[in-house]
N, C-alpha and C positions, 0 to 999 in steps of 0.2 A: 666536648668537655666532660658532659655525663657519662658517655662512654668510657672515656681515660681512665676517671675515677672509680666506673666499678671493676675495669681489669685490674689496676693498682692495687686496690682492695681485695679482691680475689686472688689477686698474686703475693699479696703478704700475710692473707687469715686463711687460708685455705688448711696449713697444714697447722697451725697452733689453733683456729676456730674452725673447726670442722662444720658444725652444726650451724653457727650464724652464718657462715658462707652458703650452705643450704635452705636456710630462711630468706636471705636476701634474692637468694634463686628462684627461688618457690614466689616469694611476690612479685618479682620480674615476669612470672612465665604466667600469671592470674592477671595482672596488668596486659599483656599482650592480648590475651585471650580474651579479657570482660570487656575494654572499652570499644568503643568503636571509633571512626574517625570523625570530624565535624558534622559531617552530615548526618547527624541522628537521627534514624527513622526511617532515611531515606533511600536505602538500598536496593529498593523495589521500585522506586520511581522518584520522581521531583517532591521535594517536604516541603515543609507550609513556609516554614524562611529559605527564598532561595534568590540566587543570584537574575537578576533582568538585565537583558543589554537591549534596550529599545531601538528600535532603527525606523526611518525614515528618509526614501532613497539610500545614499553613499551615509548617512549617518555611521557613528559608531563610535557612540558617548556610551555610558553602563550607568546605570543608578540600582537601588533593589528595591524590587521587585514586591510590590503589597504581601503579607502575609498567604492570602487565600488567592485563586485564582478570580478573577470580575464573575458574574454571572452572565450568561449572555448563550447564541446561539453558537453552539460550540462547530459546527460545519459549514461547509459553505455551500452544497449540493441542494439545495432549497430551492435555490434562486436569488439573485442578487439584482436588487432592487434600482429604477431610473426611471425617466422621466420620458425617455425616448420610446416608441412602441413603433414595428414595423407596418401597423393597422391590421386590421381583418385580413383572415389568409384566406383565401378560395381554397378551401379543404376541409374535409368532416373535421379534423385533427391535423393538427403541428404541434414541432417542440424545437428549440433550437438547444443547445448544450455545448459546452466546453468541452472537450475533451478529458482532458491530461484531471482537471480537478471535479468535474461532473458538475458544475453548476450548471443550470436549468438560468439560463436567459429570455425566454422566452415560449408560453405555452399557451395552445387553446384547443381544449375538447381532449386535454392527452389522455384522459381515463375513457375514454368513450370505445367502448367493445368491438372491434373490426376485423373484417378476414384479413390474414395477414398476407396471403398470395406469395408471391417467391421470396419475402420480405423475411420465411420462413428457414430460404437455403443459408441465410447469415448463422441462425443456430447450428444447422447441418455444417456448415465449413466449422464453427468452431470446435465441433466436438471432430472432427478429422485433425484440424491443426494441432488440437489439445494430443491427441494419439502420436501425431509426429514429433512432437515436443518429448513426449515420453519414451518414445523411441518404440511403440508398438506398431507400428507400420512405417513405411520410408517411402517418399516419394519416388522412386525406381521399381518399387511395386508394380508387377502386369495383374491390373486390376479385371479378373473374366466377368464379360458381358452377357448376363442372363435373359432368358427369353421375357422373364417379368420388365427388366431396367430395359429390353427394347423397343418394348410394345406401350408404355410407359408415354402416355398423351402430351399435347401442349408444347412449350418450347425446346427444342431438342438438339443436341450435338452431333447427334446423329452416329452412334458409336454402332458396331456391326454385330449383330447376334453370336453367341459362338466366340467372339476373339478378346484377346488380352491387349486392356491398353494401361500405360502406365499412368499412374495415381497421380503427377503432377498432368497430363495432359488434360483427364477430371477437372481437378480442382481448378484448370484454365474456362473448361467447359462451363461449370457451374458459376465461378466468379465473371464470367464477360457475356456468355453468350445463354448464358441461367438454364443449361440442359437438364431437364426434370430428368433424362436416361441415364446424363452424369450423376444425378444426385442418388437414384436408387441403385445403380452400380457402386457409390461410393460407402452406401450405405450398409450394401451388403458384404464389403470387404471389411470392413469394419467390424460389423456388430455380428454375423453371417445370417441376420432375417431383418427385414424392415421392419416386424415388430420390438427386436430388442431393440434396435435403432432408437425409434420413435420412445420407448419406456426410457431410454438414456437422454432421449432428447426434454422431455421433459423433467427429468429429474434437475440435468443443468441448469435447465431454464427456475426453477427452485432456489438453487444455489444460485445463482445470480440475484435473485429479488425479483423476478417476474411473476407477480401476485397473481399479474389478471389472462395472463396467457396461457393457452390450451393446445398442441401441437398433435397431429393425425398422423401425418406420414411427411417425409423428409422433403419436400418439393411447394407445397404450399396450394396443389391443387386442391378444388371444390372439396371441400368434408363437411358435414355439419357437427356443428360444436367446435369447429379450431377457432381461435381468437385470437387478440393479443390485442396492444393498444399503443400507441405512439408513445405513452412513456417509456412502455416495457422495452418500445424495440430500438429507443433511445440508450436502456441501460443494458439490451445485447449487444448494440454494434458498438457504443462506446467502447465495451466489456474487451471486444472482439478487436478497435484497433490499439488499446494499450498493451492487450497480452500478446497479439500476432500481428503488430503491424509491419512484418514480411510480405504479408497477406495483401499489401495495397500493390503491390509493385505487378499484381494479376487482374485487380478490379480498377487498375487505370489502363487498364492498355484500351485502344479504340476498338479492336479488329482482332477478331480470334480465326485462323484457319483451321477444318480439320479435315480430312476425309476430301478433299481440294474443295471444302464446301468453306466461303469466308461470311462471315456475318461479322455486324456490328454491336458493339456495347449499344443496347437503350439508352446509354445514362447519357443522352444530349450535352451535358454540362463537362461534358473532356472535351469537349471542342468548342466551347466559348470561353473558359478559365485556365488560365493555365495550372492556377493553384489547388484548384478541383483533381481526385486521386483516388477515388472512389463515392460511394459503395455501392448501391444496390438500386433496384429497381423491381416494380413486382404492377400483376395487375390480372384481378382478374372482375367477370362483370358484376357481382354482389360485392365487391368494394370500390371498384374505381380503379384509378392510378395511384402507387404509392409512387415514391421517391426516397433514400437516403443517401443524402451527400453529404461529402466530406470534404474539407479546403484545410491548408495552414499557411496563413501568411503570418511575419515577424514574428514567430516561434507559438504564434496561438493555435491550435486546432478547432475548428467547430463544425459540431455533426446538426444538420438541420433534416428532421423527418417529417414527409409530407404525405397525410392519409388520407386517400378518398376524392382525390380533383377529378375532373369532369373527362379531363383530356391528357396529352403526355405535354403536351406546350404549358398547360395551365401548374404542373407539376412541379416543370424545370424553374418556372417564373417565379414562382412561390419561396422553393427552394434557395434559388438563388438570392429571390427577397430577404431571407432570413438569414441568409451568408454574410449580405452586405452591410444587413443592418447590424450584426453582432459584432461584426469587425471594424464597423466605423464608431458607434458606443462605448463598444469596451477593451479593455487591453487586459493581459497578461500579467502578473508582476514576481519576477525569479528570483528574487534578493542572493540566493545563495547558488554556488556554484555546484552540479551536478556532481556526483563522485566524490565529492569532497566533504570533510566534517563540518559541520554547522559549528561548532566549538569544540574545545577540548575541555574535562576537566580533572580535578586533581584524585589520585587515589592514593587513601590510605593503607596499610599494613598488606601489598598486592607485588609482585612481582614486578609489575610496572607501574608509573609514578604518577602516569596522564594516561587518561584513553581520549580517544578523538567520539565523539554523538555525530548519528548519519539519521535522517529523517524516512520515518516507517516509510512513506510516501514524497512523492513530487513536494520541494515547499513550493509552494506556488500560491497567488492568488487572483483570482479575477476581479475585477471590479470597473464599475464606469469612469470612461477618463474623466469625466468631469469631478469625479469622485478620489481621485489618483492621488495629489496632495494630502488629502487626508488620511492616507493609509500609511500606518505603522507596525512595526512587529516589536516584540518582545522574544528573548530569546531567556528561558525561566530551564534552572537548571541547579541542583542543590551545588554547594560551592563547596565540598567534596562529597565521597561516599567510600564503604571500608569493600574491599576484596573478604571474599570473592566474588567478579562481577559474570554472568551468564552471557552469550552468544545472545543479541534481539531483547538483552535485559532494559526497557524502559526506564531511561534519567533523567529524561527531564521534557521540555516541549518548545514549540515556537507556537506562539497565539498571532494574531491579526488582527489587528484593529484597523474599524471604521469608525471617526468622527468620536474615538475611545471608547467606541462597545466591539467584543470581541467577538469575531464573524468565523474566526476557523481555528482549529487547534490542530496540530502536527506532533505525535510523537518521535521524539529523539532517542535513539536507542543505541548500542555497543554494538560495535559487528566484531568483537571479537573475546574471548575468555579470558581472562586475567584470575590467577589463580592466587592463593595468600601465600605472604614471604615467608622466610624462617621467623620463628620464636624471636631470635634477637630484633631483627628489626620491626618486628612489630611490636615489641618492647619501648626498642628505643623512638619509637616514634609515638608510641603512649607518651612517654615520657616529653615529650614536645609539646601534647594537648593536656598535661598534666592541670593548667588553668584551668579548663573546662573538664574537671572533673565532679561529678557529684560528688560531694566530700559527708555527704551522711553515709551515701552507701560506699563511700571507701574506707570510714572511718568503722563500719561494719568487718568488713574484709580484717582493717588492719588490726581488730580489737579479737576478732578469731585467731589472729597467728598470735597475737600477743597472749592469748589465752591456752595456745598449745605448748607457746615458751613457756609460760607456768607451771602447766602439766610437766614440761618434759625437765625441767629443773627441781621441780619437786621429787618427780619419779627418783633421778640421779642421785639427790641428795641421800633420799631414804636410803638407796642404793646403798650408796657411802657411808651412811651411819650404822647400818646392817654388818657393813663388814668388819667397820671399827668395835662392834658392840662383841662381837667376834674372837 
């Protein structure tokens, strides 16, 4: 309707009203340009009034959402708290952990300072995988075997001095059969000295969050000063099955052949679970036995690390204890379907009218079944926002609640650009939020142009009178 009326009008003052056809243009195209759309403020993220759809299981009622966000413990990688306890682990340290969300289910002695033993080749495969992701090495690589990688002590794959093997045959070596010869060959293709190696290996280990870890050389043989600690190697292998978990499809197999020489995976626990898939195993005599395994049943994953047991029996039992207990305790909970938008919401003055919100991360939450009922999300998200919107631009969030204190925050963000419309339609959609306008500062704007009409009728007049006087 508002559109009609200003073509009409432009189409019958344009040529007898020159200049107020140009004023009415001119506040058209300030209107487009000053207002924004409802979402004031919020362009950069979720605003303080925004929309809530709370859920509760298959729920999907909407109410809005408190002004602020609750206070409360805004992650869930802490620990999530119950009643159940696997008891005392026969081990200097454990940790058990979720996967996919990093919660910490279960811990004891995890800061406690430990050789880490082959527990160390998990860093080494990641910074190999990290390279083939990047495409600077390829597994088809003939990786040459140095007189250092073959003289290279303790468990070995047994590669030949002199000859070229390819870089997945390696990474078979190191991941089943834990070849200290694989790891310093692999190391050397890589970085071309085992000390850059080792300087990259701890730099990652940085970038990751491993505060308390110290790393010597690629294999996890005897050094003094290497360390780490069953949280740390909690937040590398975690690290290491979300970004590469290609990588398990090597540290499950039972039996590695090479050189017609067959050995066995250590890790006991492939042949009493079936839902056991890795990872590692390490041991040397100043730490013990470690252990880290990994299982997912009904879509959970959980990594349980076991440092310092007496024996490899005592290890597996341990391990397995904390498998069992984490999966009979607690469950998973997906609300929202992978790949897909968690909502949509509306845009103003943009090329397109909705964008779909995808979550920085997994939504996901852990929590004790007995705890299950009582969990809720909210889905807070300002109830529009104006173009233009950026690639990864944060809109909004999904919180979780426990018992209505909020355990985890997820941001919600645009996977895609949305650029602003032409002048007219973001006009005419001003004109839609015309309510919701500040009317002091429009009455500012509007008291400006009415103040140049005066100028410019004044000027005219004089004009006029100038010439008459003439």
């Amino acid at each position: 309707m508002i559109i009609r009326f200003v073509r009409l009008f432009m189409r019958d003052n344009m040529s007898k009203k020159p200049f107020l056809c140009f004023v009415v243009l001119l506040l058209l195209v300030v209107l487009s340009i000053s207002f924004p759309g409802n979402g004031i403020g919020v362009e950069q993220g979720a605003g303080k009034k925004t929309a809530a759809k709370p859920g509760r299981g298959k729920a999907k009622s909407e109410r809005l959402a408190p002004e602020k966000a609750a206070a409360g413990d805004a992650t869930q990688g802490k620990g999530a708290s119950s009643e159940s306890s696997p008891g005392q682990i026969n081990a200097r340290a454990a940790i058990l952990m979720e996967v996919t969300t990093g919660t910490i289910l279960f811990e004891q002695n995890a800061d406690e300072l430990i050789e880490p033993a082959s527990f160390t080749k998990v860093l080494s495969l990641y910074l190999v995988y990290e390279a083939l992701q990047r495409g600077n090495i390829h597994m088809q690589d003939d990786v040459y075997i140095s007189d250092l990688a073959w003289r290279t002590k303790g468990s070995k794959m047994f590669v030949g001095v002199g000859t070229r093997v390819p870089l997945e045959e390696l990474l078979k070596g190191i991941s089943v059969v834990s070849g200290n010869d694989a790891c310093i060959a692999a190391a050397e293709h890589l970085s071309g000295s085992v000390e850059a190696f080792v300087d990259n290996m701890n730099r990652k280990a940085k970038q990751l969050g491993m505060d308390h870890s110290r790393f010597l050389n690629p294999h996890g043989l005897p050094a003094e000063g290497q360390v780490t600690t069953a949280r740390d190697m909690a937040t590398l292998s975690a690290a290491y099955i979300r970004q590469f978990p290609e990588a398990l499809r090597f540290h499950s197999m039972k039996e590695y052949t090479y050189n017609n020489i067959t050995q066995h995976n250590r890790n006991h626990l492939l042949n009493k679970d079936p839902t056991v898939d890795g990872l590692k195993t390490g041991f040397i005599a100043a730490s013990g036995y470690h252990l880290a395994a990994t299982a997912q049943r009904e879509g959970m994953r959980l990594l349980a690390i076991v440092m310092g047991a007496e024996t490899p029996r005592i290890r597996e039992r341990e391990a397995m204890k904390l498998m069992n207990f984490g999966f009979r305790y607690y469950t998973m909970v997906q609300p929202f379907p992978q790949g897909q938008p968690v909502t949509t919401i509306k845009i103003w003055k943009g090329e397109k009218d909705e964008i779909g919100l995808y979550p920085m991360e997994l939504a996901a939450f852990v929590t004790p079944r007995t705890q299950k009922n009582l969990l809720r999300w909210e889905i807070r998200t300002a109830s529009d926002v104006a173009a233009p919107i950026a690639i990864n631009q944060a809109l909004g969030e999904v919180v979780f609640y426990v018992s209505d204190q909020p355990k985890r925050n997820i941001t919600l963000v645009s996977m895609e650009d949305v650029n602003r419309a032409g002048w007219f339609k973001r006009a005419w959609q001003t004109l839609l939020q015309i309510h919701k306008v500040d009317w002091w500062w429009f009455a500012g704007i509007a008291g400006g142009i009415s103040l140049l009409i005066l100028i410019f009728t004044f000027v005219s007049n004089r004009k006029f009178a100038l010439k008459r006087s003439r």
